[in-house]
C-alpha positions in Angstrom: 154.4 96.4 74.3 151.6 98.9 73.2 152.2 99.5 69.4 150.0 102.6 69.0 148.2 104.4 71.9 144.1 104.9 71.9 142.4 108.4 71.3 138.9 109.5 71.9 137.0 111.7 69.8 133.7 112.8 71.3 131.5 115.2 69.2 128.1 114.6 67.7 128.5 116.6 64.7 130.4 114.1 62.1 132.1 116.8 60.2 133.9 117.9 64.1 135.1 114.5 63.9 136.3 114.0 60.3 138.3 117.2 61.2 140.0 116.0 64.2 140.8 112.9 62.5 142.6 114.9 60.0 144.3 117.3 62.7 145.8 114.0 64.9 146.2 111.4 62.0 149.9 112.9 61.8 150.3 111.4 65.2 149.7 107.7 63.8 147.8 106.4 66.7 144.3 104.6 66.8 141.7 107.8 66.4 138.3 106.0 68.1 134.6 108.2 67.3 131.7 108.5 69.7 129.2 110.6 69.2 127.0 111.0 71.9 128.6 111.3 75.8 126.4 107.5 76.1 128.5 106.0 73.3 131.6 107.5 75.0 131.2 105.7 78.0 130.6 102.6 75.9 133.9 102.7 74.4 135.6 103.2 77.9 134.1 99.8 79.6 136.6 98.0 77.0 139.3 100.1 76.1 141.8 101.8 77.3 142.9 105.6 75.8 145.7 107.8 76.2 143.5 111.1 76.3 140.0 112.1 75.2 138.9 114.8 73.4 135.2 116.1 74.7 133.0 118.4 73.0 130.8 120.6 75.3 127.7 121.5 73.9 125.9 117.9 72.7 122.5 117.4 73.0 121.4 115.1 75.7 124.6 114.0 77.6 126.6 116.9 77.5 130.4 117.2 77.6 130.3 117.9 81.6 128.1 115.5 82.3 130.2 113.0 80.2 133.4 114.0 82.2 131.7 113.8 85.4 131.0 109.8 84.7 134.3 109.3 83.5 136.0 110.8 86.9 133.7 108.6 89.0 134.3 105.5 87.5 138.2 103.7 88.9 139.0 102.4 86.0 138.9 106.0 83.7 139.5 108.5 86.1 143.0 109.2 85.4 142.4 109.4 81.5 143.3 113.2 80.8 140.7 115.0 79.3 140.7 118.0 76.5 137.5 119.7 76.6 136.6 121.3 73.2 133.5 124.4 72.9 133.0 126.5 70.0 131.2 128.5 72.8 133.5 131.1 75.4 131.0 131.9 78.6 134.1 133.9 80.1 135.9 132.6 82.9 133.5 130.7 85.0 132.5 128.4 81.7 136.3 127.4 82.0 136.3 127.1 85.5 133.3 124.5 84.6 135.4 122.8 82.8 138.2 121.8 84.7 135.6 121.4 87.6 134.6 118.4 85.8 138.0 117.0 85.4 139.8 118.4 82.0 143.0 118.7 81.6 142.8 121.8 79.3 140.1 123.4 77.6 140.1 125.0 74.3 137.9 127.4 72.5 137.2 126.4 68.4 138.3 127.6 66.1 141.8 125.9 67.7 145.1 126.0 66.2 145.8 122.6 64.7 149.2 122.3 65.5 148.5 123.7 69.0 145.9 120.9 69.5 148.1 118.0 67.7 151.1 119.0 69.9 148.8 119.2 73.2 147.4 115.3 72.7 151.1 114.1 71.8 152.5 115.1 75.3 149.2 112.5 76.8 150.3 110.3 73.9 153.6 109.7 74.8 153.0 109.9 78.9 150.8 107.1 77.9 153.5 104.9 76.4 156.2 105.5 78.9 153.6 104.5 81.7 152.5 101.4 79.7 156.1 100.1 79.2 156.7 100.9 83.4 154.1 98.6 83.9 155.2 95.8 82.0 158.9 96.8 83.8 156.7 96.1 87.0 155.4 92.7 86.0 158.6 91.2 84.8 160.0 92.2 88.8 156.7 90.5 90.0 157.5 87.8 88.1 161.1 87.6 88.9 160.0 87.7 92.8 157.6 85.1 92.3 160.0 83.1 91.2 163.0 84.1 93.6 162.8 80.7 95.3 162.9 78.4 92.5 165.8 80.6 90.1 169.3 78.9 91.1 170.8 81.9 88.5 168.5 85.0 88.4 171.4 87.4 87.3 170.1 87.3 83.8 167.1 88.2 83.8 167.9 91.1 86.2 170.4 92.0 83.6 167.6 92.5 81.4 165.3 93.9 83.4 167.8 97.0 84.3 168.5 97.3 80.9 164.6 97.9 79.8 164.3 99.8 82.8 167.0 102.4 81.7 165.5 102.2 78.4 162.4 104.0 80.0 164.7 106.0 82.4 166.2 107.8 79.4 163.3 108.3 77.5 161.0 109.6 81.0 163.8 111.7 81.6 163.7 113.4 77.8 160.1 114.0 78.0 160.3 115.5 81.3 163.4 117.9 79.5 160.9 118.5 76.6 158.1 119.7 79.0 160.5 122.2 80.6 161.8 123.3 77.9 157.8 123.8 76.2 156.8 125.3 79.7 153.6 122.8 79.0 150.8 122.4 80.9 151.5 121.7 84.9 148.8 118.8 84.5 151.2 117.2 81.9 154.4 118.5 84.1 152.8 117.0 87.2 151.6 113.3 85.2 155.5 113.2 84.2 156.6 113.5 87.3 154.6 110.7 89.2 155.9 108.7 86.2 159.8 109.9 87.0 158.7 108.8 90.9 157.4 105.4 89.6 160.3 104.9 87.7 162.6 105.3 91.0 160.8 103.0 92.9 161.0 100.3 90.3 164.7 101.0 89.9 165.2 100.8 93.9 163.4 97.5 94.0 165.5 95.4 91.1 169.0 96.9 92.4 167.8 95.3 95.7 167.5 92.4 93.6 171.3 92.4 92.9 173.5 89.6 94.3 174.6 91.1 97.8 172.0 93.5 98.2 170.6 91.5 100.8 168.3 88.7 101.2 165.5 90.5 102.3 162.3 90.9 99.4 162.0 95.2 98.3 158.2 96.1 98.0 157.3 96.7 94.7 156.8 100.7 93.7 152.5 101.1 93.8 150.9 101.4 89.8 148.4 103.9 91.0 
């Protein structure tokens, strides 16, 4: 189980960075600093973050540039990403923006709570698709080992009980984005988790003694 998620701070002014530090250290998660769009890209061949938060103007690599490396490669494309610009170029600097792949873009000086409450939502979608996935590779394993288990009832137990663990707490979120009207990026990431969810959920109660013999295919991670 993922204790604390992973957040990226990309600026290449140090005092930007001591300031969002101080903004999301209320969050409790692992804050990670780049400063350069190169040293950025570093970080992501190895770890693996909940959201990143990319400053626009840098010199050399800039923000969209950044972004645009980040949605080619497979393995960080779907990391949501908060574009930050003390610069506003009117609409089609936004439009830029979320061209490039952010989630959101927002102008400095930002509302601190606005910013803190923004990365929680990616914080949190972050856990709840983290624990689906180890959900997922407990079924894999329980499939795996389908012909050798003489009393699999057990583990199924536990398996729908972690499951409905992460039911509950999906469904909450999803109430808590309604209820905020948030973003639709984070409405619409909530939802394929909800859909994920079902799948796995469809899967172990075919599992259940006389629920058929037949193997269910596992709900796709993507």
């Amino acid at each position: 189980m993922v204790q604390k998620a992973k957040i990226l701070l990309v600026d290449d002014r140090p005092e930007n960075l001591l300031a969002l530090e101080a903004i999301l250290s209320a969050l409790d998660q692992t804050l990670v600093r780049a400063s350069s769009g190169e040293e950025a890209l570093k970080a992501l061949l190895t770890d693996d973050f909940a959201v990143i938060l990319l400053d626009v103007q840098m010199p050399g690599m800039d923000g969209f540039e950044t972004a645009a490396h980040i949605k080619r490669r497979e393995r960080t494309r779907d990391i949501p990403i908060i574009f930050l610009t003390a610069i506003n170029h009117g609409p089609h600097h936004t439009f830029r923006g979320y061209a490039a792949g952010a989630v959101d873009y927002i102008s400095k000086p930002f509302d601190p709570w606005v910013l803190r409450a923004k990365v929680s939502v990616f914080v949190e979608l972050y856990m709840k698709n983290c624990q689906l996935k180890e959900q997922a590779e407990l079924l894999r394993l329980q499939l795996a080992g389908a012909g050798e288990a003489s009393e699999p009832t057990g583990l199924l137990a536990e398996l729908s009980a972690r499951l409905a663990a992460v039911e509950e707490q999906a469904e909450a979120l999803s109430k808590q984005l309604d209820d905020d009207a948030a973003d639709a990026s984070a409405v619409a990431t909530a939802a394929h988790l909800e859909r994920k969810l079902t799948g796995l959920r469809r899967a172990l109660d075919a599992l259940e003694p006389g629920a058929g013999s037949g193997m269910p295919p596992l709900p796709s991670q993507n």
